[in-house]
DRENMI-203473 format. One record per atom (N, C-alpha, C): atom name; residue in one letter; x negated, y negated, z. Coordinates in nm, 4 decimals, always signed. Each point is the difference from the previous one (the first is absolute). Layout:
N
+-------+--------+----------+----------+----------+
| atome | residu |        X |        Y |        Z |
+-------+--------+----------+----------+----------+
|    CA |      a |        X |        Y |        Z |
...
+-------+--------+----------+----------+----------+
//
This chain:
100
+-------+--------+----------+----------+----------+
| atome | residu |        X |        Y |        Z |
+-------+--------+----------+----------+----------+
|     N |      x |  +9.3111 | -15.1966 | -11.7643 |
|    CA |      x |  +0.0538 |  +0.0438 |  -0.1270 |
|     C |      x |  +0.1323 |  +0.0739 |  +0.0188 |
|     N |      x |  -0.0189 |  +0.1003 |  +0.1101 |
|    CA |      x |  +0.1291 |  +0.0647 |  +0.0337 |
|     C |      x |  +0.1592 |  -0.1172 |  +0.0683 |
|     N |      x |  -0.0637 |  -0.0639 |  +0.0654 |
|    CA |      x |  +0.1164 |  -0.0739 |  +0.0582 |
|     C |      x |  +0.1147 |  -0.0661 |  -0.1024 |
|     N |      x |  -0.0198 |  -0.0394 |  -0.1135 |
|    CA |      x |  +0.1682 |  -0.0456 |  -0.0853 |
|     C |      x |  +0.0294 |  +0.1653 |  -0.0626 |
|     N |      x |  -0.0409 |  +0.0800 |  +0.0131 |
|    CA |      x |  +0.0487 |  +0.1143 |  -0.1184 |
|     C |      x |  +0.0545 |  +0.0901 |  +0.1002 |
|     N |      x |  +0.1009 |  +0.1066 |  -0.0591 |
|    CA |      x |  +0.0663 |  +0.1346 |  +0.0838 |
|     C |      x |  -0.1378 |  +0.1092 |  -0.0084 |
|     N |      x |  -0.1061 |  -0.0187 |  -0.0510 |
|    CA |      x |  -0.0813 |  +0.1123 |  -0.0665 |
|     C |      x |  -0.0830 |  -0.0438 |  -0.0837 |
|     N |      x |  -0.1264 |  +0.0627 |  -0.0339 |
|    CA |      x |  -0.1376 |  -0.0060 |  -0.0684 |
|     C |      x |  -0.0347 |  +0.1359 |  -0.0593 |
|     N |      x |  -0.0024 |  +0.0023 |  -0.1079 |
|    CA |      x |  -0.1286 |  +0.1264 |  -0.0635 |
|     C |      x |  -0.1145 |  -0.0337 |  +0.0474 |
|     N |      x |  -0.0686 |  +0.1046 |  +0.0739 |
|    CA |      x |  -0.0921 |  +0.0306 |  +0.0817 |
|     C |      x |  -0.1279 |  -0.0696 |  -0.1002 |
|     N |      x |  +0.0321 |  +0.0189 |  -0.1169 |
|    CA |      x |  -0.1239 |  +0.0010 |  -0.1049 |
|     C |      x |  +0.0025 |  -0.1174 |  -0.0500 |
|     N |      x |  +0.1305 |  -0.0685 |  -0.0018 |
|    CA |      x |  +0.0158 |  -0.1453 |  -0.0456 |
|     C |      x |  -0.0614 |  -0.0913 |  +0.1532 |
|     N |      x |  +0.0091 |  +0.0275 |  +0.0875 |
|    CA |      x |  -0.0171 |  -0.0564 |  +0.1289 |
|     C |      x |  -0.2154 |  +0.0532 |  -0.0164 |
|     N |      x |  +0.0018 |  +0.0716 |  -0.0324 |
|    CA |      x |  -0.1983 |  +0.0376 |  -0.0105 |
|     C |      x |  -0.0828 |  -0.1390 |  -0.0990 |
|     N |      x |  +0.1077 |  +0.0532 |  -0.1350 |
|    CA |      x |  -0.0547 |  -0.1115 |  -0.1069 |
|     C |      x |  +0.0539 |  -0.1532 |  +0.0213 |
|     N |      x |  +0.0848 |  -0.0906 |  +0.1007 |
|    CA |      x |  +0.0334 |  -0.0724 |  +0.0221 |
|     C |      x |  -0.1242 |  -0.0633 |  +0.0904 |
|     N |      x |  +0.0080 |  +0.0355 |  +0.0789 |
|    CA |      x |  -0.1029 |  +0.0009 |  +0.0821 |
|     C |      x |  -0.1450 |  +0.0215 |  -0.0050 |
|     N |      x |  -0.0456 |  +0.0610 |  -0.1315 |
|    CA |      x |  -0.1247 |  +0.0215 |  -0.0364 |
|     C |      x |  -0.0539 |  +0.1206 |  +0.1141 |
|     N |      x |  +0.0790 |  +0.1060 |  +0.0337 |
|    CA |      x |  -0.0593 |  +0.0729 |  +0.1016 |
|     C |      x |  -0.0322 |  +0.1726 |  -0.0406 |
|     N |      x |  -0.1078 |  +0.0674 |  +0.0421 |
|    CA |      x |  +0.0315 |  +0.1261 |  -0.0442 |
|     C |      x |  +0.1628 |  +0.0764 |  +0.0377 |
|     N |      x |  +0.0070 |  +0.0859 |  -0.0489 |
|    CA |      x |  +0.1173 |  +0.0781 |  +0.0426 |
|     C |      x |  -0.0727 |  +0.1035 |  +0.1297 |
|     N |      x |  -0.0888 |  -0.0177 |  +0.0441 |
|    CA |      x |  -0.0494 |  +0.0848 |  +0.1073 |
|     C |      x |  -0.0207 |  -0.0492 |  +0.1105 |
|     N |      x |  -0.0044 |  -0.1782 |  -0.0403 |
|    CA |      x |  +0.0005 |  -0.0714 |  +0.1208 |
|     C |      x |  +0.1087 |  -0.0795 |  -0.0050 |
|     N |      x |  +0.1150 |  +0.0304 |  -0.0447 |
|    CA |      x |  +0.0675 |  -0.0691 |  +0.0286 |
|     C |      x |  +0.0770 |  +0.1429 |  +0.0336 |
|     N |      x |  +0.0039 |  +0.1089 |  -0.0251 |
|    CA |      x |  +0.0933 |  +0.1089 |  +0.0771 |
|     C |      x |  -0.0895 |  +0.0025 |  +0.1495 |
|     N |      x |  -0.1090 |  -0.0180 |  +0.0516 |
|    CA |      x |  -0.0751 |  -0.0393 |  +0.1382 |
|     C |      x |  +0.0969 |  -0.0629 |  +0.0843 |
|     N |      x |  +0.0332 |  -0.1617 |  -0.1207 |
|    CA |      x |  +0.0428 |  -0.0579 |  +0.1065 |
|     C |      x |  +0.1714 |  -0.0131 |  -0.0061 |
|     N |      x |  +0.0809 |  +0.0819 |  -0.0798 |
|    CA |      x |  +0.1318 |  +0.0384 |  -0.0079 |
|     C |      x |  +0.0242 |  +0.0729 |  +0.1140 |
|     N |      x |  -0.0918 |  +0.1036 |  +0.0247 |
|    CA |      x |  +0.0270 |  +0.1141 |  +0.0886 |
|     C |      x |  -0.0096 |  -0.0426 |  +0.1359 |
|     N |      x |  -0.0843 |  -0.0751 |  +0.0275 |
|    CA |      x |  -0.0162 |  -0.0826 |  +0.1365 |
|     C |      x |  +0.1226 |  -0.0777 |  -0.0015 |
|     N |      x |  +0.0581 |  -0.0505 |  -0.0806 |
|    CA |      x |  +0.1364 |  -0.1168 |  +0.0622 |
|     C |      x |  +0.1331 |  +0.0982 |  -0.0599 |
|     N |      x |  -0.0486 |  +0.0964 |  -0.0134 |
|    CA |      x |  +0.1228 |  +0.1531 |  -0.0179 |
|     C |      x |  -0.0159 |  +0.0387 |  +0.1723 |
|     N |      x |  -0.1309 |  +0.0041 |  +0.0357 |
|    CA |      x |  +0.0482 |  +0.0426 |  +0.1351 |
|     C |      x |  +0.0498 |  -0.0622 |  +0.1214 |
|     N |      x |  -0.0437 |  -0.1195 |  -0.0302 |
|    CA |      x |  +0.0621 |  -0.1110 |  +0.0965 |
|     C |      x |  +0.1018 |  -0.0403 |  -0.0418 |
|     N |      x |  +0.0601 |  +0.0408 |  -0.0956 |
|    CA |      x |  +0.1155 |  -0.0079 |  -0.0182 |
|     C |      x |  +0.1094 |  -0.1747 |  -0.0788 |
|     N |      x |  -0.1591 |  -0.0228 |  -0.0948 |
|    CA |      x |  +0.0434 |  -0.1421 |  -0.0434 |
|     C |      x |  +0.0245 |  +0.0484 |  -0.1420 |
|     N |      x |  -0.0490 |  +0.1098 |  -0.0622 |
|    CA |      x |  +0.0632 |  +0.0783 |  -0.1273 |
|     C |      x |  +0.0563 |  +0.0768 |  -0.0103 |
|     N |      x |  +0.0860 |  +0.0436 |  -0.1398 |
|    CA |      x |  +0.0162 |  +0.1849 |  +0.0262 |
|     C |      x |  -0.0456 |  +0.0103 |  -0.2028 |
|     N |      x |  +0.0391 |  +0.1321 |  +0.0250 |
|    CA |      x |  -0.0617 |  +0.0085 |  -0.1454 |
|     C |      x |  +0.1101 |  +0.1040 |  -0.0824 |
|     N |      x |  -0.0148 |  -0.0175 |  -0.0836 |
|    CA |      x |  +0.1071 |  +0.1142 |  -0.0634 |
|     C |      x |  -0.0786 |  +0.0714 |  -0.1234 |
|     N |      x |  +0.0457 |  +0.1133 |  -0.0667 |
|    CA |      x |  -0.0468 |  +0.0422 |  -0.1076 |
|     C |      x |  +0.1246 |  +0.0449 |  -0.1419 |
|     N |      x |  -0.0233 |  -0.0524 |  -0.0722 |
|    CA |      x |  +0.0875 |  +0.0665 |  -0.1000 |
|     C |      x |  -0.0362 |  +0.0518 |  -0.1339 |
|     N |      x |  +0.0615 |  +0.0962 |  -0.0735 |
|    CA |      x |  -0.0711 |  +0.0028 |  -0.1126 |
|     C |      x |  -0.0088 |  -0.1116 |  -0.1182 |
|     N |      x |  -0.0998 |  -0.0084 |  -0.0824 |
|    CA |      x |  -0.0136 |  -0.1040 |  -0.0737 |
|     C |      x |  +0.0729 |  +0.0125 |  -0.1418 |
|     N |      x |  +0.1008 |  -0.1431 |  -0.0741 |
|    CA |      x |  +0.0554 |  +0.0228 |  -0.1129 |
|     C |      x |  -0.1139 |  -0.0042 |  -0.0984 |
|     N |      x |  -0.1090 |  +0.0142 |  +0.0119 |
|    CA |      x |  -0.1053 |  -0.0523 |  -0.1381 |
|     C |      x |  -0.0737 |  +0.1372 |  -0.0029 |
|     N |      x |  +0.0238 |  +0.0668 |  +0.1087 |
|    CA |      x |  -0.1298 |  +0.1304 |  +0.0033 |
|     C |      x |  +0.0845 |  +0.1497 |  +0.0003 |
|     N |      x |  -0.0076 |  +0.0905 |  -0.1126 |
|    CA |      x |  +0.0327 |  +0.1571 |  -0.0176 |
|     C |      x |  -0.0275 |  +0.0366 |  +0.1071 |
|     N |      x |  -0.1290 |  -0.0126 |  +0.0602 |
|    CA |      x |  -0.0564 |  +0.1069 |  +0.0506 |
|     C |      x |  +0.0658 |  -0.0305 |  +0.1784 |
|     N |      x |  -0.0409 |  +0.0719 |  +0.0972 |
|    CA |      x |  +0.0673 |  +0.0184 |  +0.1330 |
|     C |      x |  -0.0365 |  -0.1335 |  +0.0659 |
|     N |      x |  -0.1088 |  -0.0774 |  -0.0801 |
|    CA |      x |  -0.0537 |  -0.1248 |  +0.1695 |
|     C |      x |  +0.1326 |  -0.0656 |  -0.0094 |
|     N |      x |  -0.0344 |  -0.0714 |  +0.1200 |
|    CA |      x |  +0.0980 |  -0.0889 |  +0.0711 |
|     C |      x |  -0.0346 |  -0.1530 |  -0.0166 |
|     N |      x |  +0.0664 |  -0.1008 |  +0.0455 |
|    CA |      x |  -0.0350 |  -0.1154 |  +0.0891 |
|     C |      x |  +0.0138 |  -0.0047 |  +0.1259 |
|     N |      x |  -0.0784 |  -0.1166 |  +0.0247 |
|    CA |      x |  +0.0509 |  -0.0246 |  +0.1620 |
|     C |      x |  +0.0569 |  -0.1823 |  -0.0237 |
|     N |      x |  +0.1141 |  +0.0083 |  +0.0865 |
|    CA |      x |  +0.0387 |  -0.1194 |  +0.0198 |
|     C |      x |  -0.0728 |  -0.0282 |  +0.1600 |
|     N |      x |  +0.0091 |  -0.1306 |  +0.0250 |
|    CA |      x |  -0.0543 |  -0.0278 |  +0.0865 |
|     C |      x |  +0.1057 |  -0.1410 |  +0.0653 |
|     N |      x |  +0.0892 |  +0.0377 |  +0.1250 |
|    CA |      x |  +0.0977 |  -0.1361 |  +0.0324 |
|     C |      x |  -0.0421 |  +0.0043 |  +0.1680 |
|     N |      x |  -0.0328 |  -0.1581 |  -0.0243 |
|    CA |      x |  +0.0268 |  -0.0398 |  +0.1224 |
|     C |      x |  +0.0976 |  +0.0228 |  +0.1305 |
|     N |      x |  -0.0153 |  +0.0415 |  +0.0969 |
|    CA |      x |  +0.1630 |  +0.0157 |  +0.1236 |
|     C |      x |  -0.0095 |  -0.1207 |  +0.1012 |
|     N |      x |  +0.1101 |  -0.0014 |  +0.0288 |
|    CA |      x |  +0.0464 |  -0.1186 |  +0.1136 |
|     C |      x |  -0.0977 |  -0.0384 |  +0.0819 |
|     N |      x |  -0.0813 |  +0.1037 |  +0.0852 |
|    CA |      x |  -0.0933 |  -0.0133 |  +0.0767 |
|     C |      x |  -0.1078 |  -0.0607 |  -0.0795 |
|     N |      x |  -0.0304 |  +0.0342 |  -0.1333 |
|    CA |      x |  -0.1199 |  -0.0806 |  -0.0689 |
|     C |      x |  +0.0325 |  -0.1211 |  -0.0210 |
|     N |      x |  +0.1372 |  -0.0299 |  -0.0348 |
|    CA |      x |  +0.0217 |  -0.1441 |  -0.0914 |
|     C |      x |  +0.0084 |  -0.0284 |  +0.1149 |
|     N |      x |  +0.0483 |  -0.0403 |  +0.1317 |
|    CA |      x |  -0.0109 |  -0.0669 |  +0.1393 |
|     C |      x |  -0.1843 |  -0.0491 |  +0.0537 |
|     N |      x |  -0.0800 |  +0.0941 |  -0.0536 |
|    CA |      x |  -0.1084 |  +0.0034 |  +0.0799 |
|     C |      x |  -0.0585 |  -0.0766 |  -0.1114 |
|     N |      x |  +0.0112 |  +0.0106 |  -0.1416 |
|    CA |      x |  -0.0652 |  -0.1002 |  -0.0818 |
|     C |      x |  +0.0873 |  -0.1258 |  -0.0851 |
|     N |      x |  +0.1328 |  -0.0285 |  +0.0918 |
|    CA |      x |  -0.0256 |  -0.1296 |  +0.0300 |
|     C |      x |  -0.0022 |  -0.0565 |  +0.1284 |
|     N |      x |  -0.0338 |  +0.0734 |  +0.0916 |
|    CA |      x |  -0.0933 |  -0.0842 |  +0.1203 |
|     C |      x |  -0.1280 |  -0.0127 |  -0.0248 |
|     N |      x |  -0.0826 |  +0.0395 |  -0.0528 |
|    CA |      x |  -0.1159 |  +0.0190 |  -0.0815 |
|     C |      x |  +0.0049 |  -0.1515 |  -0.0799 |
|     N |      x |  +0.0964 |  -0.0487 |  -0.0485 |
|    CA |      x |  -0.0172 |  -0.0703 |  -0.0949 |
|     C |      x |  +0.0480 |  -0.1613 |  +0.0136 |
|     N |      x |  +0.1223 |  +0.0389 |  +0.1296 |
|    CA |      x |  +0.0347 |  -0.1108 |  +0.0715 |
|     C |      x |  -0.1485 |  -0.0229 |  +0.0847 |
|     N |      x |  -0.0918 |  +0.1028 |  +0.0421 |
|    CA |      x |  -0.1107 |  -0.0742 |  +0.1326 |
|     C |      x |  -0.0472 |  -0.0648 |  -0.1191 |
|     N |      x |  -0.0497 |  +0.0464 |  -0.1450 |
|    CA |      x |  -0.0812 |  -0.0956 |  -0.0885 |
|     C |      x |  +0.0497 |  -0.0935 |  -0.0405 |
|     N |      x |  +0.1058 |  -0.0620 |  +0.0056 |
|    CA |      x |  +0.1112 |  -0.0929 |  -0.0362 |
|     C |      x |  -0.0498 |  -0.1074 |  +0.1163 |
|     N |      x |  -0.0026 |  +0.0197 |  +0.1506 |
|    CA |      x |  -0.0255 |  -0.0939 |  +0.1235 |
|     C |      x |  -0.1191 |  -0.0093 |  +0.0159 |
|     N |      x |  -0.0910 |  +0.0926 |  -0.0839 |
|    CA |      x |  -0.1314 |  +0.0068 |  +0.0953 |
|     C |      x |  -0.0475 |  -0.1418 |  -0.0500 |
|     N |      x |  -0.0102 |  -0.0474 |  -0.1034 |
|    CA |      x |  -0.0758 |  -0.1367 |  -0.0912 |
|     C |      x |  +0.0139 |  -0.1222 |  +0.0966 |
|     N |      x |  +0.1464 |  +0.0187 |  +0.0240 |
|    CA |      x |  +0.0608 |  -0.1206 |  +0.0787 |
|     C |      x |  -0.0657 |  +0.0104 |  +0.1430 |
|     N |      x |  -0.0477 |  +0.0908 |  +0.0687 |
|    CA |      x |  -0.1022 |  -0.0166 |  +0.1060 |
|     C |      x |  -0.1069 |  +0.0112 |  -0.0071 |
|     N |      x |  -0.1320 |  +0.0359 |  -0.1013 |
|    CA |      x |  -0.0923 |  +0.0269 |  -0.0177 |
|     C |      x |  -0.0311 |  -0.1691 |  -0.0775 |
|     N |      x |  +0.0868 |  -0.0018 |  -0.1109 |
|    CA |      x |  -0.0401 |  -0.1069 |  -0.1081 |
|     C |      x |  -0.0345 |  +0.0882 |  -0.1424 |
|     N |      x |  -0.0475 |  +0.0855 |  +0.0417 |
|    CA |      x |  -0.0760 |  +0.1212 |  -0.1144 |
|     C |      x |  +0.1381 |  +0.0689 |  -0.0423 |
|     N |      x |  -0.0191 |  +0.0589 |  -0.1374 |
|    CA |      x |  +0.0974 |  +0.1327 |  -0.0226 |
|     C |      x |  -0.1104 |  +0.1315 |  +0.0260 |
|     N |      x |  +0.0734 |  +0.1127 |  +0.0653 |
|    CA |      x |  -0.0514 |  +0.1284 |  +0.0257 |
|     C |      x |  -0.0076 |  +0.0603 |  -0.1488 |
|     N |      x |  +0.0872 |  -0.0026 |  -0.0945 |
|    CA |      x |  -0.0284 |  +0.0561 |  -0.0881 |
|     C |      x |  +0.0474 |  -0.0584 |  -0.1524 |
|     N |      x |  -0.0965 |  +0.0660 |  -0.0895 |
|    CA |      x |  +0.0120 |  -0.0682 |  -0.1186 |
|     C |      x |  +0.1259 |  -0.0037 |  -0.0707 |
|     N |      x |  +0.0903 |  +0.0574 |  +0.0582 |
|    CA |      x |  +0.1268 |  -0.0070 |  -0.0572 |
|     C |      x |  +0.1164 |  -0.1398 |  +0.0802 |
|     N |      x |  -0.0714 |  -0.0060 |  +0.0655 |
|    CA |      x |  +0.0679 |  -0.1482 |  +0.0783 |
|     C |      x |  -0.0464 |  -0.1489 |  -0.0122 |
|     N |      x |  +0.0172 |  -0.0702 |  -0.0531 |
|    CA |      x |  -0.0002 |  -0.1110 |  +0.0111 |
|     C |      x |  +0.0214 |  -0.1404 |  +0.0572 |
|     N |      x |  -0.0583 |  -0.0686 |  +0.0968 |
|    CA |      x |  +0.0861 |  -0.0714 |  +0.0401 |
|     C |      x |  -0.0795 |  -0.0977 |  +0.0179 |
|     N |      x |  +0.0899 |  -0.1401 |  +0.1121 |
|    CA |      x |  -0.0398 |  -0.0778 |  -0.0479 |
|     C |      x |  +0.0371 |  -0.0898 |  +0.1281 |
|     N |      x |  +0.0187 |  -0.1383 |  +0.0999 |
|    CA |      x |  +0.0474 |  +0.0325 |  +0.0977 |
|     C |      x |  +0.1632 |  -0.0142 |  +0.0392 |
|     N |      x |  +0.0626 |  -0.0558 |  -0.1398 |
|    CA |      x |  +0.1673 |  -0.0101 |  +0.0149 |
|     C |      x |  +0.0451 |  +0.1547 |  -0.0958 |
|     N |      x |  -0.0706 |  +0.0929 |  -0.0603 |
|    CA |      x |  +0.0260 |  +0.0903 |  -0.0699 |
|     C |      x |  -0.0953 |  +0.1109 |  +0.0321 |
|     N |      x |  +0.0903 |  +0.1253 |  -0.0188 |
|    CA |      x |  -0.0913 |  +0.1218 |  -0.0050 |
|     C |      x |  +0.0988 |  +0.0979 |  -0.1621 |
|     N |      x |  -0.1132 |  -0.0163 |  -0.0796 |
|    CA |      x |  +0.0902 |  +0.1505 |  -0.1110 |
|     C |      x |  -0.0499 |  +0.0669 |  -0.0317 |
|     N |      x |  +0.0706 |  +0.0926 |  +0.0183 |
|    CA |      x |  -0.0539 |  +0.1603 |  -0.0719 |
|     C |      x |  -0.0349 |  +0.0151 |  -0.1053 |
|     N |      x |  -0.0975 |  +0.0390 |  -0.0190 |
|    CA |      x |  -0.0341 |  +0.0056 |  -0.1755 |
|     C |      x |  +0.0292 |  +0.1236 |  -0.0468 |
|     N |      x |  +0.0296 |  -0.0420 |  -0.1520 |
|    CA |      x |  +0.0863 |  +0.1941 |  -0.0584 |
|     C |      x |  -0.1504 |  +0.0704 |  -0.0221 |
|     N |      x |  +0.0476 |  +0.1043 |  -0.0274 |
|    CA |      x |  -0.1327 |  +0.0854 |  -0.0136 |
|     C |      x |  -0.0213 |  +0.0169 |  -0.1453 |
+-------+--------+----------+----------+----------+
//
């Protein structure tokens, strides 16, 4: 989801995904420390009161590691015969990515 955009609302990226906001800050914080996210906070134009948002953007080191991630699912069909995952498709002169 992150890879075409500069940035995600943390909360648009929860409800996109169908995920709690508790498990998906779980697994933000884990690829915050390895260093495939970062996160930002700002205040919000819709809310008086002090909360914030969090944006949530991908860094170099993430977008590198998930598309090698995505290139191995891209080759894997073509040696297995199988696709690894439901977002791949293929076939044995074609492999495509399916949108999400």
């Amino acid at each position: 989801m992150l890879r075409p955009l500069a940035a995600a609302d943390f909360s648009a990226i929860a409800a996109t995904l169908e995920l709690s906001e508790a498990n998906l800050s779980k697994t933000v914080k884990n690829l915050v420390e390895i260093g495939y996210l970062v996160t930002s906070k700002q205040a919000s134009p819709q809310r008086s009161d002090a909360r914030q948002t969090t944006s949530v953007k991908l860094t170099a080191q993430g977008r590198r590691a998930f598309d090698g991630h995505l290139a191995m699912l891209v080759r894997s069909p073509r040696r297995t015969g199988r696709s690894v995952s439901p977002l791949v498709r293929s076939s044995r002169r074609t492999c495509t990515v399916l949108p999400p």
